[in-house]
DRENKOLRO-34026 format. One record per residue (C-alpha): x, z, y. Coordinates in steps of 0.02 Angstrom, whole numbers, plus 50000, padded with zeros to 5 digits. Each point is the difference from the previous one (the first is absolute). Example, Ala and Ser with C-alpha at 12.3 -4.5 7.8 and 13.67 -1.06 7.14 Angstrom:
<sites>
506155039049775 500694996750172 
</sites>
This chain:
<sites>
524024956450548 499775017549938 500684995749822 501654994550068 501115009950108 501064989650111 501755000949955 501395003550087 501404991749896 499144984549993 499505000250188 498374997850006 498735001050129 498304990449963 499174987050116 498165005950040 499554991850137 498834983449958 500154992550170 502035000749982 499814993649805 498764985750060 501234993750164 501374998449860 499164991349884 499424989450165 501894998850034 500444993249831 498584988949986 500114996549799 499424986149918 499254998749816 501654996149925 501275007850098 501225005649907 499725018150071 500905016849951 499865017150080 501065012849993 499515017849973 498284997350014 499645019349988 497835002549957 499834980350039 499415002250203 501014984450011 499644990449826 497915000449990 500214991850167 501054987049931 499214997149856 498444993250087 500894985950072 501334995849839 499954993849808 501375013149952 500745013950088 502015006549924 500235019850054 501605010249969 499725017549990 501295012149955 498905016949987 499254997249831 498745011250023 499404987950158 500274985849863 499005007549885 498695000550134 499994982750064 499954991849837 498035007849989 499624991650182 498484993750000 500444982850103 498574992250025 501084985250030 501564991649915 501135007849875 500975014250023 501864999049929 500735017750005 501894998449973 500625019549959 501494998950085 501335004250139 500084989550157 501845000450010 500384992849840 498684988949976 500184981549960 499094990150139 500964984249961 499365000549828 498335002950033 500014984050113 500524991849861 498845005449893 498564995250122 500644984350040 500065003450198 500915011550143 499385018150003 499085005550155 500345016749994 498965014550083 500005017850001 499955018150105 501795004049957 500645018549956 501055004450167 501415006049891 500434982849911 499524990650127 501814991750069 500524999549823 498724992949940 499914984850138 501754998449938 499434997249838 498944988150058 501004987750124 501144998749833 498554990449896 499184992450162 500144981649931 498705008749886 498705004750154 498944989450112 499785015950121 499725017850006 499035010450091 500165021750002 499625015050078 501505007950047 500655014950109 499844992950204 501895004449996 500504988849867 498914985750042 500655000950179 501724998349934 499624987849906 499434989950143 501275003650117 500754988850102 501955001450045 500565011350121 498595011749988 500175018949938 499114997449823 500944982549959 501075005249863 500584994649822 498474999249925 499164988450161 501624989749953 499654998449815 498084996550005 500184988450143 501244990349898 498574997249847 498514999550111 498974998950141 499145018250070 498344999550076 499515017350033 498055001249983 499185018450060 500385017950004 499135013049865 499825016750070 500185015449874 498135002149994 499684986349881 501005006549856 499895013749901 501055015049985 500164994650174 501984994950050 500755007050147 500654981050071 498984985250062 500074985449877 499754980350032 499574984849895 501174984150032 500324984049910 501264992649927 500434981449979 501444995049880 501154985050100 499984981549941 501404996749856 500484991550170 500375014850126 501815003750023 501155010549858 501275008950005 501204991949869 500355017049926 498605011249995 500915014849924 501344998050149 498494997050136 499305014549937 501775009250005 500414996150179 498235006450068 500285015849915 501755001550046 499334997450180 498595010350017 500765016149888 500845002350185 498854992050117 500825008350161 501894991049953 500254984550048 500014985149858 501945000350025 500105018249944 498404998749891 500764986849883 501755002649991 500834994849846 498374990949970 500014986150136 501684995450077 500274994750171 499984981549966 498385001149897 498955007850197 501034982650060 499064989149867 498355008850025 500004998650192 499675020550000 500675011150115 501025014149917 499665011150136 497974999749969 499095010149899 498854996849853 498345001850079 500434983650116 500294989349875 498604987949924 499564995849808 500854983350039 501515009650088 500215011849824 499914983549914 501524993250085 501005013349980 499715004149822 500574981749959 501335000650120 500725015549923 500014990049807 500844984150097 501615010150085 500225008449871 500264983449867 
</sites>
């Protein structure tokens, strides 16, 4: 670790800890040939591990110098595919094309990309069999909030909607180096069926829950206006007078397709 200075920009604090590295690779349980990718593998804590128990191991790293690195890992396992690249814009869809099979998709992820990035994700999901990541506690908390709590929020809303959360244990600051100043926490998640309920419009699903939760303490009547007409809380069965954080995935749902079918 001396040779590389963590950097800042690219948000990057290193997993040390074995015992952590080994109760993920536990949690993921991988197969020979799993389709496997990991994202910013860092000096590999994460990928030697993996390599024991697959064929072929796909990493995207963005610091080249980190690339550079990991392409001179000595395994001792399956092959190492080091994909020089950034997590935001990289093609997951294509590279479960390429290998035949969904991604499962692993990875300590840099706390500054983090919601974007799961973004990124849920938008090529039909591409991923599951995903499992370190994250800040915060964000994975959120992410498995349940409605009417204090965390629930857009981004509970819009990962909910693609898959199911299992958060999986905490991470204290110790096991990382530099050490971060937050608790972190490795959860799972599990892509829905092609037959778990859509939103007919996910551009105007994704509209509404912004629209709601950009001013969480209005209610939905005040929230939405010029978005979502009286008649469309009528067709949705939603109470204009509630707030955002009441309302279910299912309840979003309803309105977002309620709000296409008063206005046509």
């Amino acid at each position: 670790m001396a040779t590389h200075h963590p950097r800042k920009r690219f948000g990057q604090n290193f997993l040390t800890d074995a015992n952590i590295a080994g109760k993920i690779v536990a949690a993921v349980d991988p197969a020979p040939g799993d389709a496997l990718l990991e994202i910013g593998p860092g000096h590999g804590a994460l990928s030697r591990r993996l390599l024991t128990q697959l064929s072929r191991l796909e990493v995207v790293e963005v610091d080249r110098d980190l690339a550079a690195e990991l392409r001179g890992l000595e395994t001792g396992g399956g092959e190492l595919v080091v994909h020089e690249a950034d997590a935001l814009a990289f093609d997951y869809a294509g590279l479960a094309a390429a290998r035949g099979q969904a991604l499962r998709v692993v990875g300590n992820l840099p706390y500054n990309i983090s919601s974007p990035l799961l973004f990124t994700l849920f938008e090529q999901a039909a591409a991923i069999a599951d995903m499992h990541f370190m994250l800040q506690r915060e964000v994975v908390d959120r992410l498995a909030a349940a409605p009417g709590s204090k965390t629930y929020g857009r981004l509970s809303v819009m990962a909910q909607l693609e898959c199911d959360i299992t958060p999986l244990f905490r991470v204290p600051p110790g096991a990382f180096y530099p050490v971060p100043r937050v608790e972190s926490a490795v959860v799972r998640l599990t892509p829905h069926t092609a037959e778990a309920p859509r939103p007919r419009d996910h551009a105007r699903f994704a509209a509404v829950v912004a629209r709601a939760f950009q001013a969480r303490r209005k209610t939905l009547r005040n929230a939405l206006k010029g978005l979502c007409e009286p008649a469309c809380f009528v067709q949705a069965g939603i109470d204009p007078g509630a707030r955002a954080e009441s309302l279910s995935v299912a309840d979003f749902i309803r309105l977002a397709d309620a709000t296409a079918e008063t206005e046509s």
